[in-house]
C-alpha positions in Angstrom: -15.6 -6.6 12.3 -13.1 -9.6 12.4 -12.0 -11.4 15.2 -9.0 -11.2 16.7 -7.8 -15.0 15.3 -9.2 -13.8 11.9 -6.5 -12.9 9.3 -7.6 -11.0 6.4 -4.5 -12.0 4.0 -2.2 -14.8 3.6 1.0 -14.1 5.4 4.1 -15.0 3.2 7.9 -14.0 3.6 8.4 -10.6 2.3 11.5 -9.5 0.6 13.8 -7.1 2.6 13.0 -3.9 0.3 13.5 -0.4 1.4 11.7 2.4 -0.8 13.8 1.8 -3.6 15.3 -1.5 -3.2 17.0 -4.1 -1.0 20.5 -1.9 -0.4 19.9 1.7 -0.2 21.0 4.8 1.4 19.8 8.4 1.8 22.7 10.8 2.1 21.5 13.4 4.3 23.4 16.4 6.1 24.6 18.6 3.0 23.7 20.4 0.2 22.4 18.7 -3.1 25.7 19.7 -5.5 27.9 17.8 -2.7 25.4 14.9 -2.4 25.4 14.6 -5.9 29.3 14.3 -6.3 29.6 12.0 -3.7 27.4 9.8 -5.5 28.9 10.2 -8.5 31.9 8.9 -7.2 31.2 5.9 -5.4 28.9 4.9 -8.3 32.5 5.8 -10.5 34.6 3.1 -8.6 31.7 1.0 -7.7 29.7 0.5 -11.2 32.4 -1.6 -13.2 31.1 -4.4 -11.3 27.8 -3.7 -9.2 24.7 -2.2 -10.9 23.7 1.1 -9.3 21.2 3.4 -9.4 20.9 7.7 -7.7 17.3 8.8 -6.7 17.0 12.7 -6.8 14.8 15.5 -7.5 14.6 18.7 -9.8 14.5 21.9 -8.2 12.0 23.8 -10.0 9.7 26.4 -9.1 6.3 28.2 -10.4 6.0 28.5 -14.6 8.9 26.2 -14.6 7.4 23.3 -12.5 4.3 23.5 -14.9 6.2 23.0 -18.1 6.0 19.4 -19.4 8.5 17.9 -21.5 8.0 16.4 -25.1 4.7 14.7 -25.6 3.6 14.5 -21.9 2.7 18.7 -22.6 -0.2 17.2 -25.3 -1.5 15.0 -22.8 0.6 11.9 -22.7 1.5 9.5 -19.3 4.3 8.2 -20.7 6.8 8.9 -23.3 10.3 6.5 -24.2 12.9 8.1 -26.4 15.2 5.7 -27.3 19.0 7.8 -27.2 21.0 5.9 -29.0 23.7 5.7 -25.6 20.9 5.5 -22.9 17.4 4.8 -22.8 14.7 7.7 -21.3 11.3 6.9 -19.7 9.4 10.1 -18.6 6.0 9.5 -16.7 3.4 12.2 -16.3 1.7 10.1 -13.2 2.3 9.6 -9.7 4.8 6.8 -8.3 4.9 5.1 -4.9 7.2 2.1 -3.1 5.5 -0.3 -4.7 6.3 0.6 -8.2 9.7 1.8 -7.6 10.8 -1.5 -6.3 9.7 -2.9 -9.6 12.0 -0.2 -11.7 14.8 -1.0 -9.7 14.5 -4.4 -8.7 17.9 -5.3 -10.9 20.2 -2.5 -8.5 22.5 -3.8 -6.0 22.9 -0.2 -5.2 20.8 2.7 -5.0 21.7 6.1 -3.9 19.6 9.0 -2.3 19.4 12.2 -2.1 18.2 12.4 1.6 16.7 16.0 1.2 13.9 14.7 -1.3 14.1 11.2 -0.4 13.9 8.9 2.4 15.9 5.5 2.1 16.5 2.3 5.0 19.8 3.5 6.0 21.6 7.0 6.1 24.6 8.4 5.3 24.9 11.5 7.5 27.0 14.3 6.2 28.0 16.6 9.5 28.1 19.9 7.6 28.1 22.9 9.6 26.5 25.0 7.1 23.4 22.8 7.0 23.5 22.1 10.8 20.1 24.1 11.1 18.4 22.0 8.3 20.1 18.3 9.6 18.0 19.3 13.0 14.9 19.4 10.8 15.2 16.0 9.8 16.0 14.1 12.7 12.8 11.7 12.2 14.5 10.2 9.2 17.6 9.0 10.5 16.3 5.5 11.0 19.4 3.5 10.4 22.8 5.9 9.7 25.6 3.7 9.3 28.0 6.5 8.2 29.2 9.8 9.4 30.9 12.0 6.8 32.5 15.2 8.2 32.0 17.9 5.8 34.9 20.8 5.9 35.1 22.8 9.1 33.5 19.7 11.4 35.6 18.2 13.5 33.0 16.2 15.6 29.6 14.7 15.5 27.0 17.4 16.4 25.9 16.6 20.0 22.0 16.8 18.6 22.7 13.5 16.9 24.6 12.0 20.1 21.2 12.7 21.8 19.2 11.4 19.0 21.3 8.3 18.0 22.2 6.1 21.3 25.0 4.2 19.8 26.7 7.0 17.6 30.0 5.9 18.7 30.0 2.8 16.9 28.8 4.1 13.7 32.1 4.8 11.3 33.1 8.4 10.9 35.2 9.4 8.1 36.2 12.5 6.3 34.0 14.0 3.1 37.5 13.8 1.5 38.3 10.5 2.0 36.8 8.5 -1.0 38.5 5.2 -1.0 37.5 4.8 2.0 33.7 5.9 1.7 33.9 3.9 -1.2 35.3 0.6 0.7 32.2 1.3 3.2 30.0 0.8 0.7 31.8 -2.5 -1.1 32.0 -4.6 3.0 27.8 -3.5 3.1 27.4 -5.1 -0.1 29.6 -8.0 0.7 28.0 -8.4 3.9 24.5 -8.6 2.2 24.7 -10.9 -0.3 22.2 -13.3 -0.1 23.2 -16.9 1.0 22.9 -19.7 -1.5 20.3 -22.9 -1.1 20.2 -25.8 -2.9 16.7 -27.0 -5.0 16.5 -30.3 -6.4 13.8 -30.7 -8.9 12.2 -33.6 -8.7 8.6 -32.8 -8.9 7.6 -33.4 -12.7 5.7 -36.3 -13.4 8.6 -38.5 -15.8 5.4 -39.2 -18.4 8.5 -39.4 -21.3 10.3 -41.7 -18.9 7.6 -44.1 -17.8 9.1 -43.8 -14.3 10.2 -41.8 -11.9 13.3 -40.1 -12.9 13.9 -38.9 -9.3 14.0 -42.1 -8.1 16.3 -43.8 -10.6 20.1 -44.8 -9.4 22.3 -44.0 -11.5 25.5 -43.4 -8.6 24.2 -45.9 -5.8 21.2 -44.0 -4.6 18.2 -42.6 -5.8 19.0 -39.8 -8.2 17.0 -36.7 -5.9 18.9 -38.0 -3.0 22.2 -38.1 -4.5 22.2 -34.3 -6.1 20.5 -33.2 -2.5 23.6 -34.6 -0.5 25.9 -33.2 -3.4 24.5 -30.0 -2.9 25.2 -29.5 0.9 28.7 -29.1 -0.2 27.9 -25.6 -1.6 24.7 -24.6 -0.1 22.9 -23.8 3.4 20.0 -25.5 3.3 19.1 -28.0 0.8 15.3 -28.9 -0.5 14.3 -31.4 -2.7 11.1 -29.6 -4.8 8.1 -32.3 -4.9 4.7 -32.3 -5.5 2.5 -32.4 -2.2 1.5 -35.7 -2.4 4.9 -37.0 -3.3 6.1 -35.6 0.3 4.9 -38.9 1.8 7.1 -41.2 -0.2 10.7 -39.2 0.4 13.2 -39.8 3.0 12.6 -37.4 6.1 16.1 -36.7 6.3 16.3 -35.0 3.2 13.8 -31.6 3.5 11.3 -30.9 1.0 9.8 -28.3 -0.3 6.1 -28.6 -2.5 5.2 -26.3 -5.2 3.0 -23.8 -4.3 2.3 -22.6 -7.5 0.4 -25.1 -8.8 1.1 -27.4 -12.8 3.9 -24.9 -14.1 6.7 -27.3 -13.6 10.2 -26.5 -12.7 8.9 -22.7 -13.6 6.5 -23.3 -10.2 9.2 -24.7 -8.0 11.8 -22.2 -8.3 8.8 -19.8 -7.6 7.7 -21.5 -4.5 11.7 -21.9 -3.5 11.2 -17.7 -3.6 8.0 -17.8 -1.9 9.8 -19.4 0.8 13.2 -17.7 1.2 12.6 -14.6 -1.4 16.5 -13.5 0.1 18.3 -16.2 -0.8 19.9 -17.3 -4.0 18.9 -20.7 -5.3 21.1 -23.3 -7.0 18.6 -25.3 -8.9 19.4 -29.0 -10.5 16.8 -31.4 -12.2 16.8 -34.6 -11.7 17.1 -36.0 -14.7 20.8 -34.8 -15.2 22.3 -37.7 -14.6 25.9 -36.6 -15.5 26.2 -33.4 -13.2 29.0 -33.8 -10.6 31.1 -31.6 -8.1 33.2 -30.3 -10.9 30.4 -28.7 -12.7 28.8 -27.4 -9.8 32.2 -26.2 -8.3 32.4 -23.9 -11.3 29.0 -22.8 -11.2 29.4 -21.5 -7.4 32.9 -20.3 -7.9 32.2 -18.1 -11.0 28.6 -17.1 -9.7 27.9 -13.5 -10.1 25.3 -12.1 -7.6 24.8 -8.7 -9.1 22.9 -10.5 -12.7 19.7 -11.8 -12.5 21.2 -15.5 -12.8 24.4 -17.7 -13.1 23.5 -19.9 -16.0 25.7 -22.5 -18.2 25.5 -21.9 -21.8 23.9 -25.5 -23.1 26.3 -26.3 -25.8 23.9 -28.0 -28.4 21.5 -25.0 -28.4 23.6 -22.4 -27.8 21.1 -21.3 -25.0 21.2 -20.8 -21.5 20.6 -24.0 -19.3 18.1 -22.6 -16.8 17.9 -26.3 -14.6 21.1 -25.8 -13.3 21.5 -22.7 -12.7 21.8 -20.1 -9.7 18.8 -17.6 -9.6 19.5 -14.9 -7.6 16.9 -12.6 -4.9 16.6 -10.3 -7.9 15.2 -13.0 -10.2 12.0 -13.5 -8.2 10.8 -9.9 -9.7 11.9 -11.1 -13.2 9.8 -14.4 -12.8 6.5 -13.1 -11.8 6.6 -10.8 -14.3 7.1 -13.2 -17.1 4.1 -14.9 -15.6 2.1 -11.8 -15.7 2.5 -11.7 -19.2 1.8 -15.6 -19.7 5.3 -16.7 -19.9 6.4 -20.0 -17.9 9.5 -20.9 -19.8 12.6 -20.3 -17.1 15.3 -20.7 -20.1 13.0 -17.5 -21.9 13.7 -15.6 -18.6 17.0 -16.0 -18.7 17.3 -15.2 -22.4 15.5 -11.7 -21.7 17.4 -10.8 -18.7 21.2 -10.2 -17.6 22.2 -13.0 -16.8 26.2 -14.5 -16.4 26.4 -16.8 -18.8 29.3 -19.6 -18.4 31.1 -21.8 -20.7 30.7 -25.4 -19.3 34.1 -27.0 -18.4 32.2 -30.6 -18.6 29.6 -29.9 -21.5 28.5 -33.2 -21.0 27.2 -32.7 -18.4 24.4 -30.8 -19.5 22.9 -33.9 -20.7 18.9 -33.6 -20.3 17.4 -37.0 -19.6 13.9 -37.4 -20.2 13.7 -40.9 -22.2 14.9 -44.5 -22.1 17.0 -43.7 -25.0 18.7 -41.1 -23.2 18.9 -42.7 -20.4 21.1 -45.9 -22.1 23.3 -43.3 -23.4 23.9 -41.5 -20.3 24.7 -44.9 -18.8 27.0 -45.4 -21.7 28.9 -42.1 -20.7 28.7 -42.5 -17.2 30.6 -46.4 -17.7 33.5 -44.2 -20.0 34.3 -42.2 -16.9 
């Protein structure tokens, strides 16, 4: 037996996922063929620009249930059948939460099909022909945030105005009206989308360098400070990313924030930034880009795009993405433990293997990577042309 103080497990800041993923809602109230073309449209006029995903299940019965498809009858778990237009995992094992947050960590949108699946929030379809059945699933209406009245309802049953204390505040629209379902479901998103924090890198160690190239000056101040105060312009919070023994030599006004996983580099700090504040979007800059200034990151915020994985420049000598300035977005943090599962610690090889935004730098130059005292003369060079 443990003591009360005891705590078994570390605590750490969990990400804000339902069963499926962080925005989701189970459409509840009607039959399956209606809650299936409701969700076919909104993912119709929602999809050209946010990634969804529908959760449903396959109403089968006795001989029909036990027939397997394709290689999963000789015995298989999994099958994947490349089709040419779409791609088709089928699984032969059982699937919880846990995993399901994994396949669609990437959505910004999932939809459910409330009569096989429960979801964070509800969309409640007042259908009098499934008034009887709606009653029978009173425990899962958790969060509705939408009333839909279904032909023949004219009012929300009194059931859920026993049920659901402040049912007049929730939004009630007509199963017809699909602009305006659809607008519903574009101010959610809009309303969720994660706020953006600054992290300055300035943790690495400078051996190329032979000093610190956080602390070098190269506009009046030292170089972390300078990108951290930059930053406030387009961010929340700010950090400067350090070591934990370099905390004792910054300025307390500026807030740091040491790697916590340990000698992987900038890979390391953005996850620790995660570990921290896995719902926010981070804005990451080295240090040793001397040559970054509010132009560049004035393009970066204005043409972010929270539904990829990352807003990334594309470096212009490489042809590559640039992932040290760059905004990683919630859905990232997935992506880069992943990588690191499979022994990968190279953020610019996440970006490559992900969807990402990729941008066309309006200063190129400013991508300049300083890591020597040969680079660092000619960045002085460039920064004396201005």
């Amino acid at each position: 037996m443990t003591s009360p103080e005891h705590k078994k497990h570390a605590a750490i800041n969990r990400p804000n996922y339902g069963n499926f993923g962080r925005a989701e809602w189970a459409i509840v109230g009607t039959n399956c063929g209606a809650i299936k073309d409701l969700a076919g449209q909104i993912i119709a006029a929602l999809s050209p620009k946010v990634k969804c995903a529908y959760v449903d299940a396959q109403h089968t019965h006795g001989e029909e249930q036990a027939q397997l498809p394709g290689r999963l009858a000789s015995g298989a778990v999994a099958e994947y059948t490349d089709q040419i237009t779409h791609h088709q995992f089928t699984l032969n094992r059982p699937l919880n939460p846990f995993q399901f947050r994994q396949w669609f960590s990437e959505m910004d949108l999932v939809l459910v099909n409330g009569n096989h699946q429960q979801a964070k929030a509800q969309v409640v379809v007042v259908d009098p022909a499934k008034e009887a059945s709606l009653q029978k699933r009173l425990s899962q209406l958790t969060h509705v945030q939408l009333f839909l009245l279904a032909e023949g309802a004219e009012e929300i049953f009194p059931f859920l105005q026993e049920v659901l204390p402040a049912w007049q505040e929730i939004p009630v629209y007509r199963l017809q009206e699909t602009e305006k379902i659809v607008s519903f479901f574009q101010h959610q998103l809009w309303q969720a989308a994660p706020v953006l924090n600054g992290l300055v890198l300035a943790g690495g160690r400078s051996v190329r360098m032979g000093q610190d190239k956080g602390a070098l000056q190269w506009h009046g101040k030292e170089q972390r400070y300078h990108l951290a105060e930059m930053m406030q312009e387009f961010c929340a919070e700010v950090f400067i990313s350090c070591r934990a023994e370099q905390q004792p030599e910054l300025a307390a006004q500026y807030p740091t924030l040491p790697d916590t996983f340990l000698d992987l580099g900038p890979y390391g700090a953005i996850l620790s930034a995660f570990r921290e504040q896995p719902e926010a979007a981070w804005l990451v800059v080295a240090c040793d880009l001397p040559l970054v200034d509010q132009r560049t990151l004035w393009q970066l915020v204005q043409e972010r795009n929270p539904s990829a994985v990352a807003t990334a420049f594309e470096n212009p000598q490489n042809r590559f993405p640039e992932p040290l300035i760059t905004i990683w977005e919630p859905k990232s943090y997935l992506q880069l433990l992943a990588f690191l599962a499979q022994g990968y610690t190279c953020p610019r090889k996440v970006l490559i293997n992900s969807a990402i935004h990729l941008l066309q730098p309006g200063q190129p130059e400013a991508l300049l990577n300083v890591n020597t005292p040969q680079e660092q003369e000619r960045a002085r060079q460039l920064l004396a042309q201005r």
